[in-house]
mmCIF file of the C-alpha atoms, coordinates in Angstrom:
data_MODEL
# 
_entry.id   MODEL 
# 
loop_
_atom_site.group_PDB 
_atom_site.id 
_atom_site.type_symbol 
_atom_site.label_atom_id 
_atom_site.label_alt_id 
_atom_site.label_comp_id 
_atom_site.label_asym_id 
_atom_site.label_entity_id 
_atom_site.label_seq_id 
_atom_site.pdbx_PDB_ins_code 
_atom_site.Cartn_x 
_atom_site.Cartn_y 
_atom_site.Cartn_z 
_atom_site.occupancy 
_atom_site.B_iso_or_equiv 
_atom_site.pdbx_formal_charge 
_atom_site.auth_seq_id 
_atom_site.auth_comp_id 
_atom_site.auth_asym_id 
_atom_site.auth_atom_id 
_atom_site.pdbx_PDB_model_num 
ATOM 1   C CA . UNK A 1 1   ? 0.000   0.000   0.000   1.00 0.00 ? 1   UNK A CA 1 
ATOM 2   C CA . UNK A 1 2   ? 1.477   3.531   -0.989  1.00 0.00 ? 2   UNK A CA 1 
ATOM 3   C CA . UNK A 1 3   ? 1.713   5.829   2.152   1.00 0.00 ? 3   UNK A CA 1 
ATOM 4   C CA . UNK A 1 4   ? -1.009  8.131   0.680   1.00 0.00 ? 4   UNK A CA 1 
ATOM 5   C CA . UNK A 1 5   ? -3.539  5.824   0.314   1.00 0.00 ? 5   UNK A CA 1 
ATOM 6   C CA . UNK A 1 6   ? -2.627  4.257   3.913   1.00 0.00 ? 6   UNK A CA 1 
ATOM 7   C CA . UNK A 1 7   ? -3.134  7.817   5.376   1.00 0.00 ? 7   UNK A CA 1 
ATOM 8   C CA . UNK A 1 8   ? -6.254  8.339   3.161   1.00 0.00 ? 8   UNK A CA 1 
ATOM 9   C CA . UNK A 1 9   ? -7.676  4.507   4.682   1.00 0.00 ? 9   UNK A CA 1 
ATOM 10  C CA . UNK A 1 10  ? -6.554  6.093   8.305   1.00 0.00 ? 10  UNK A CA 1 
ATOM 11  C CA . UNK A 1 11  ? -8.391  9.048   7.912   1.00 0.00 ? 11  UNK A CA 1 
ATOM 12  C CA . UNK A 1 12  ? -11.481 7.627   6.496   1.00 0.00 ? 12  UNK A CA 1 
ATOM 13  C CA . UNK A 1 13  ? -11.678 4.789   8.909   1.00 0.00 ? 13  UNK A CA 1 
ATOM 14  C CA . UNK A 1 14  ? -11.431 8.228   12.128  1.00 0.00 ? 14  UNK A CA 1 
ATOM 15  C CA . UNK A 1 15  ? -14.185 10.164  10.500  1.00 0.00 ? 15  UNK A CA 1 
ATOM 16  C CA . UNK A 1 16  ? -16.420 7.062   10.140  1.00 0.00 ? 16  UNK A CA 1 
ATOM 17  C CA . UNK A 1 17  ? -15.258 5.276   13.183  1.00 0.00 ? 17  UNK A CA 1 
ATOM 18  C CA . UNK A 1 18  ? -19.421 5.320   14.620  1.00 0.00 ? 18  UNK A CA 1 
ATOM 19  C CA . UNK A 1 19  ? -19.974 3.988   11.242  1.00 0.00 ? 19  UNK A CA 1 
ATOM 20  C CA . UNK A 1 20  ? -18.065 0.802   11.013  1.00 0.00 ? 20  UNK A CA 1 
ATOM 21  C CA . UNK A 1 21  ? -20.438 -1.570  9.464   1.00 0.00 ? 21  UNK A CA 1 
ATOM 22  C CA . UNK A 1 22  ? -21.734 -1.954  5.892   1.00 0.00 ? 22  UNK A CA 1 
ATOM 23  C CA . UNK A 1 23  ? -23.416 0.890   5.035   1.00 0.00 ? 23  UNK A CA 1 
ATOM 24  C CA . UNK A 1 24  ? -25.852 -1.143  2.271   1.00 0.00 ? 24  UNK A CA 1 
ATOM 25  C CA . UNK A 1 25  ? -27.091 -3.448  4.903   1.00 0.00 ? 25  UNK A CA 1 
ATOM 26  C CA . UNK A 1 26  ? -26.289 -3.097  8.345   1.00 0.00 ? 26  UNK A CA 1 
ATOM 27  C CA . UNK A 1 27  ? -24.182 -5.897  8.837   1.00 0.00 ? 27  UNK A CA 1 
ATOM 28  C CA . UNK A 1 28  ? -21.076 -5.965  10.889  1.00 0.00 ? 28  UNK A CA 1 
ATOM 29  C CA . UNK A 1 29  ? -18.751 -8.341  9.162   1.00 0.00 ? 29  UNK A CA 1 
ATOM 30  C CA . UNK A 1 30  ? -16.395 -8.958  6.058   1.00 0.00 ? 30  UNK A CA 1 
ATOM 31  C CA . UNK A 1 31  ? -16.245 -5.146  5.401   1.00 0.00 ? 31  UNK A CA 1 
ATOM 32  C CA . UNK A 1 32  ? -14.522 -3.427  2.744   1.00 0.00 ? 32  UNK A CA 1 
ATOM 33  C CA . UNK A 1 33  ? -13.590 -0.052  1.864   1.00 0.00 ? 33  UNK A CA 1 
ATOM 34  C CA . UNK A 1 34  ? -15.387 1.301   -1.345  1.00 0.00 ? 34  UNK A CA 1 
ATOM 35  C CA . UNK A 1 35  ? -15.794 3.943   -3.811  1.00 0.00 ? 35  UNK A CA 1 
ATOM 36  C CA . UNK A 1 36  ? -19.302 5.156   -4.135  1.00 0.00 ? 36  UNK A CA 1 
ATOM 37  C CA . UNK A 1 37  ? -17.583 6.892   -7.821  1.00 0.00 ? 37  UNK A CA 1 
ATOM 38  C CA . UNK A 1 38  ? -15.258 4.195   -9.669  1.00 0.00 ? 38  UNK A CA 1 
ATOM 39  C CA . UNK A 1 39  ? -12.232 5.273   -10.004 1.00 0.00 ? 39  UNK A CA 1 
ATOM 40  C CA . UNK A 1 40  ? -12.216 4.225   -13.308 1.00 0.00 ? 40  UNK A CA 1 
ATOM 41  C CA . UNK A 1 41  ? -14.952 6.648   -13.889 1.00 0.00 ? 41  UNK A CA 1 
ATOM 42  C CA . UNK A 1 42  ? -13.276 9.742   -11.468 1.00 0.00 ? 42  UNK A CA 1 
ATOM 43  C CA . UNK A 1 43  ? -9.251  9.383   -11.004 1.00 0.00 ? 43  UNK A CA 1 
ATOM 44  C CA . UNK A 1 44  ? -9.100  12.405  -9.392  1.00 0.00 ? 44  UNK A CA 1 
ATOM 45  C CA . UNK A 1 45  ? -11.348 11.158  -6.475  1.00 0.00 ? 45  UNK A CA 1 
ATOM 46  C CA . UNK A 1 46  ? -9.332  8.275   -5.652  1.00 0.00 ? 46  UNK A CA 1 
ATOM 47  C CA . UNK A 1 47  ? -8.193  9.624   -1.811  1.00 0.00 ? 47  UNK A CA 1 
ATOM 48  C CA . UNK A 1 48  ? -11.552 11.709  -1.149  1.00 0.00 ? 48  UNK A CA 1 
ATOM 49  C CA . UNK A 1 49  ? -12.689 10.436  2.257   1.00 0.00 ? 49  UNK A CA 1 
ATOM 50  C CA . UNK A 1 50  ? -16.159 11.524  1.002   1.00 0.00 ? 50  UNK A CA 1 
ATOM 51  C CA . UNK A 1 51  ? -15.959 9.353   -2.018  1.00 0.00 ? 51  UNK A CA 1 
ATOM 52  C CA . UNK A 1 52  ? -15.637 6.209   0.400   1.00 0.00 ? 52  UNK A CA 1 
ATOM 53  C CA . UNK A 1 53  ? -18.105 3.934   2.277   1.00 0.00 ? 53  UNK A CA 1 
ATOM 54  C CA . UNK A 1 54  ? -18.037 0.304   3.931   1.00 0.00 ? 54  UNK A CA 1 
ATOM 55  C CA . UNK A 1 55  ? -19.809 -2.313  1.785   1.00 0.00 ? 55  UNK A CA 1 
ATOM 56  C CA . UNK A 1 56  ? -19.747 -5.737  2.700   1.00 0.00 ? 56  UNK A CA 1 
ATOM 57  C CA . UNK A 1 57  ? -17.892 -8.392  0.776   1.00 0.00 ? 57  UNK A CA 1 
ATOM 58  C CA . UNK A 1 58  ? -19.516 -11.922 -1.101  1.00 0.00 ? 58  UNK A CA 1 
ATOM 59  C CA . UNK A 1 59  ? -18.526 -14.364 1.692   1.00 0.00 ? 59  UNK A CA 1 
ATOM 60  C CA . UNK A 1 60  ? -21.830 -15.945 3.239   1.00 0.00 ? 60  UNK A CA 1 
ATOM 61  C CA . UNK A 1 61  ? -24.303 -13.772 0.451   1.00 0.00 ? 61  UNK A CA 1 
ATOM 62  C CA . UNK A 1 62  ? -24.139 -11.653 -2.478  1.00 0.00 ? 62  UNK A CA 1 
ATOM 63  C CA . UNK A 1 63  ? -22.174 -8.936  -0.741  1.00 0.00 ? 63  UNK A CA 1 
ATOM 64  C CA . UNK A 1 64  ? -22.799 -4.835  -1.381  1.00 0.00 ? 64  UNK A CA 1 
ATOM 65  C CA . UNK A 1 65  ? -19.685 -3.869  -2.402  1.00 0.00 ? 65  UNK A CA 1 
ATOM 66  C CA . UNK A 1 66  ? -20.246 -6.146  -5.648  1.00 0.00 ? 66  UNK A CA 1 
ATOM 67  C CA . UNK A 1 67  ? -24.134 -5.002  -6.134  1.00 0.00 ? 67  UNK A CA 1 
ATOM 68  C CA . UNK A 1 68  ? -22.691 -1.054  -5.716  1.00 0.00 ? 68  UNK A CA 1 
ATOM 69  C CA . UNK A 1 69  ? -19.814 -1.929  -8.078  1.00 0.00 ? 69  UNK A CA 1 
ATOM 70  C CA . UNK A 1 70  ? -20.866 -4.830  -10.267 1.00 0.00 ? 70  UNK A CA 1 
ATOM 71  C CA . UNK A 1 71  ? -24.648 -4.710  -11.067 1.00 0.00 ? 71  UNK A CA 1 
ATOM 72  C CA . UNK A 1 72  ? -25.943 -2.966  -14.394 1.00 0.00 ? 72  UNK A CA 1 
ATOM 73  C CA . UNK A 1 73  ? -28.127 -0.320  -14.099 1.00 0.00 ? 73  UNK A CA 1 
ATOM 74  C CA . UNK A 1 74  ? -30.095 -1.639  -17.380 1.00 0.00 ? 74  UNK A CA 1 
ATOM 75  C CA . UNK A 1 75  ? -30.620 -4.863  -16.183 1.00 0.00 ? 75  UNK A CA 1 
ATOM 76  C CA . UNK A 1 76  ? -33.948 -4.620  -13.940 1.00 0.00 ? 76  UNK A CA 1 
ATOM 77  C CA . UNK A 1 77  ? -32.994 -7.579  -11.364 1.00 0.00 ? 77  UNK A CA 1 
ATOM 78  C CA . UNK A 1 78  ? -29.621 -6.016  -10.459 1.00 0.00 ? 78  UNK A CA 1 
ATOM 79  C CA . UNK A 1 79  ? -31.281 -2.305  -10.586 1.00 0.00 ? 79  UNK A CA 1 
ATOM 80  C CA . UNK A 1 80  ? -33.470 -3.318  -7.810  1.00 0.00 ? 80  UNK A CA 1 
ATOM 81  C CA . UNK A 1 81  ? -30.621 -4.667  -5.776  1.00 0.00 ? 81  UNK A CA 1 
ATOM 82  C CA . UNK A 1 82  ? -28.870 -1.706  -6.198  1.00 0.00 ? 82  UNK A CA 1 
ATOM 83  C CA . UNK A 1 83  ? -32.283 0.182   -5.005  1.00 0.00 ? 83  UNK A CA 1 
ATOM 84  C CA . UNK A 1 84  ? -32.606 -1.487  -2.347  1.00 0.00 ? 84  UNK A CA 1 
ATOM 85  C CA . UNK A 1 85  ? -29.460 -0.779  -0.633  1.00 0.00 ? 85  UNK A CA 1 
ATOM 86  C CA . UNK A 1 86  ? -29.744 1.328   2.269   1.00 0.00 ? 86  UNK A CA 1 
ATOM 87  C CA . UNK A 1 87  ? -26.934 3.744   1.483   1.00 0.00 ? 87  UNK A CA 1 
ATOM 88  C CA . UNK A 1 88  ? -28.767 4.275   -2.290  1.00 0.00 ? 88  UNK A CA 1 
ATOM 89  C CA . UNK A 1 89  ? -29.889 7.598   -1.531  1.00 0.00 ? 89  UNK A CA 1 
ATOM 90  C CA . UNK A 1 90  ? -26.829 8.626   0.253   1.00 0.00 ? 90  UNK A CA 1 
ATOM 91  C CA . UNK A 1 91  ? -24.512 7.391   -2.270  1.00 0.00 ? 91  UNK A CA 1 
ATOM 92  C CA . UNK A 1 92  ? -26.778 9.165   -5.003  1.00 0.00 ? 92  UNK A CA 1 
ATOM 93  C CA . UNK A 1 93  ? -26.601 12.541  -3.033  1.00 0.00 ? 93  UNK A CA 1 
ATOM 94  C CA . UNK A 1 94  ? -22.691 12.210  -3.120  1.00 0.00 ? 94  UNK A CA 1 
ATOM 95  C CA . UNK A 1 95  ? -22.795 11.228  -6.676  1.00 0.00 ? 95  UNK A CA 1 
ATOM 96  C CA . UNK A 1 96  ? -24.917 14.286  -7.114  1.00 0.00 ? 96  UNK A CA 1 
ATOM 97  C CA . UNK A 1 97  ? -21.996 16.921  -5.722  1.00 0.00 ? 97  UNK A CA 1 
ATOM 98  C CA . UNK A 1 98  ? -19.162 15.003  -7.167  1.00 0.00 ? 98  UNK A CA 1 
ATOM 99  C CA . UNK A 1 99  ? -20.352 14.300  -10.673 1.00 0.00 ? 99  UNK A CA 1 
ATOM 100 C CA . UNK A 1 100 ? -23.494 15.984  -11.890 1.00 0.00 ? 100 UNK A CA 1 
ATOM 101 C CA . UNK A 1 101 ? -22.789 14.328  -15.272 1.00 0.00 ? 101 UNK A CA 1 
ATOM 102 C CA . UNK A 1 102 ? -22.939 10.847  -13.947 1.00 0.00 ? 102 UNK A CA 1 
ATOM 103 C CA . UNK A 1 103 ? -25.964 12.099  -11.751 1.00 0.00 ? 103 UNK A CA 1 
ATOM 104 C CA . UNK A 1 104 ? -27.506 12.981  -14.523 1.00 0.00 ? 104 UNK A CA 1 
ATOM 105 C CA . UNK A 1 105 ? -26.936 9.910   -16.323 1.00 0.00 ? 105 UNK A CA 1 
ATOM 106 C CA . UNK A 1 106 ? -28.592 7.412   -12.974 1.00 0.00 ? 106 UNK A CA 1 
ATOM 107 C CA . UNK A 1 107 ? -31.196 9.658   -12.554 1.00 0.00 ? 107 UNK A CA 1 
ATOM 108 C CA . UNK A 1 108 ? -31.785 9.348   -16.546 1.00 0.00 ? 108 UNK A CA 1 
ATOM 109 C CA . UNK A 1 109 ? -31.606 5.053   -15.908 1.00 0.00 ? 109 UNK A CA 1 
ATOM 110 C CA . UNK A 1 110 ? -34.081 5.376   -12.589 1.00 0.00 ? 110 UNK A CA 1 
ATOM 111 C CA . UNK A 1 111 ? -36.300 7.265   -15.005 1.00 0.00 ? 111 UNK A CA 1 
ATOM 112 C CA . UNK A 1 112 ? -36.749 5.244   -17.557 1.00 0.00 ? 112 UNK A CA 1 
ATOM 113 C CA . UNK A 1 113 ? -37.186 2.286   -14.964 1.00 0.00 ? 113 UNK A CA 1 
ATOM 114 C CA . UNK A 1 114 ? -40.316 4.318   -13.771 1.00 0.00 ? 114 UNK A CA 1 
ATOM 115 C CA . UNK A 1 115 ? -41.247 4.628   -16.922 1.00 0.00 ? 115 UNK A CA 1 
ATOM 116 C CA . UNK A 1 116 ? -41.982 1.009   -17.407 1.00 0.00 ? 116 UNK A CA 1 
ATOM 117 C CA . UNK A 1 117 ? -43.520 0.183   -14.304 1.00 0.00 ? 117 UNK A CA 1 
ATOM 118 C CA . UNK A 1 118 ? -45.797 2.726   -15.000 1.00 0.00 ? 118 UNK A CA 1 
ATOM 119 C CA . UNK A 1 119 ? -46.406 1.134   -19.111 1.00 0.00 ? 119 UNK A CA 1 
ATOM 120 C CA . UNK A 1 120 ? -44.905 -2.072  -19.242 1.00 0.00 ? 120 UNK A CA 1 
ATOM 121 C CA . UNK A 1 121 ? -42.745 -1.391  -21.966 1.00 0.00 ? 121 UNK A CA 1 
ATOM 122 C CA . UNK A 1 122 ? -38.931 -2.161  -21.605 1.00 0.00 ? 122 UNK A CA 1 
ATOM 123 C CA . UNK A 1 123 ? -36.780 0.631   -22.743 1.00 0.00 ? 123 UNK A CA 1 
ATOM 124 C CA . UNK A 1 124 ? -34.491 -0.025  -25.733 1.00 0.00 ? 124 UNK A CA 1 
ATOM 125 C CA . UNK A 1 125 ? -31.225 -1.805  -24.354 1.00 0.00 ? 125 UNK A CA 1 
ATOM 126 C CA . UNK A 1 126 ? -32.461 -2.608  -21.347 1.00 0.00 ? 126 UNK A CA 1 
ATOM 127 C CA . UNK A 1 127 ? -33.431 -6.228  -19.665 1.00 0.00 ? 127 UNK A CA 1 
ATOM 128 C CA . UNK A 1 128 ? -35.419 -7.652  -16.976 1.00 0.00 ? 128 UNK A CA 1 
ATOM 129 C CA . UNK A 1 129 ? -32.508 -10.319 -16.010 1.00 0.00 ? 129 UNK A CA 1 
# 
């Protein structure tokens, strides 16, 4: 580990020391540190604190950290896994200040999901599994 990203783990792990279980589902176990913005997607946020979270690993169950980091958006089964999370809302609100375009872009997904509860038409590209 490269010291900056040690001291950026240290001081992530002080600020959210009353937080130190997976923020997706509660649990207290097989934690990881993760990026709420890929770092594929945002370099530049690769040692913001605020960019970080706990998600849970796949040891016992499909863990958070892959359903945050792994699941399509398009693909309705893995959408609503990624809904149901209980940081989704945070995480989206962070997304929302760090990258408006790739705000923009979920929000413009989430629609379109609404969009065919509400007429039962799948949106080009898209699939239900």
């Amino acid at each position: 580990m490269i010291p900056e990203e040690a001291k950026r783990n240290k001081l992530f792990d002080q600020a959210n020391e009353d937080r130190k279980w997976c923020w997706g589902c509660g649990q207290s176990k097989y934690l990881s540190r993760a990026h709420i913005i890929r770092i594929s997607a945002r370099e530049d946020l690769k040692y913001d604190i605020s960019n970080m979270s706990y998600l849970c690993l796949s040891i016992d169950k499909k863990g958070c950290h892959d359903i945050w980091d792994e699941n399509s958006w398009t693909i309705l089964e893995e959408f609503e896994e990624i809904w149901n999370l209980k940081c989704f809302t945070e995480f989206m609100n962070i997304i929302k200040v760090k990258d408006s375009k790739l705000y923009r872009e979920k929000i413009r997904i989430m629609h379109n999901w609404l969009d065919y509860y509400r007429t039962n038409e799948l949106p080009f590209g898209y699939k239900l599994k």
